[in-house]
C-alpha positions, -999 to 999 in steps of 0.1 A, spaced: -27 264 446 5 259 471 22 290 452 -7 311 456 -6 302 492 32 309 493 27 339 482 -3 353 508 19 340 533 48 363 520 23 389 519 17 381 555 50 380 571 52 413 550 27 432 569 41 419 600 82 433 596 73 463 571 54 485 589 74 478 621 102 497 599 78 526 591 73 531 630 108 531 641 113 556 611 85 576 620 71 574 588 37 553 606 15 566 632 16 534 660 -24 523 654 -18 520 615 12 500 628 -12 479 647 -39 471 624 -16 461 596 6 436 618 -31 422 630 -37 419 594 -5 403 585 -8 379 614 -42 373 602 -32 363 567 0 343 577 -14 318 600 -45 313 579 -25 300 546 9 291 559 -3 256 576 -18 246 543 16 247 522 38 239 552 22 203 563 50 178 568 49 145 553 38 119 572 61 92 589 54 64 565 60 88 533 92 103 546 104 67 552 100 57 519 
């Protein structure tokens, strides 16, 4: 389940940098630029906490 959550998060960050390319290349209108970053931003925050969690104080002790 983590990898699958890995890999959205990928996905994510993806469609947060990519299209930003596209733009500056002018190979993206600005709004498609927009909705996909929303969607990327979307997608990231909503998986990456679940994989990313820090162990707690009394595990990392151990």
């Amino acid at each position: 389940m983590k990898n699958v959550l890995k890999i959205a998060s990928a996905i994510g960050l993806a469609l947060t940098v990519v299209p930003s390319f596209l733009v500056f290349n002018n190979l993206m209108d600005v709004k498609q630029n927009f909705t996909l970053m929303t969607i990327g931003m979307f997608i990231y925050f909503g998986t990456a906490p679940f994989w990313m969690k820090s162990k707690s104080l009394e595990e990392a002790e151990d």
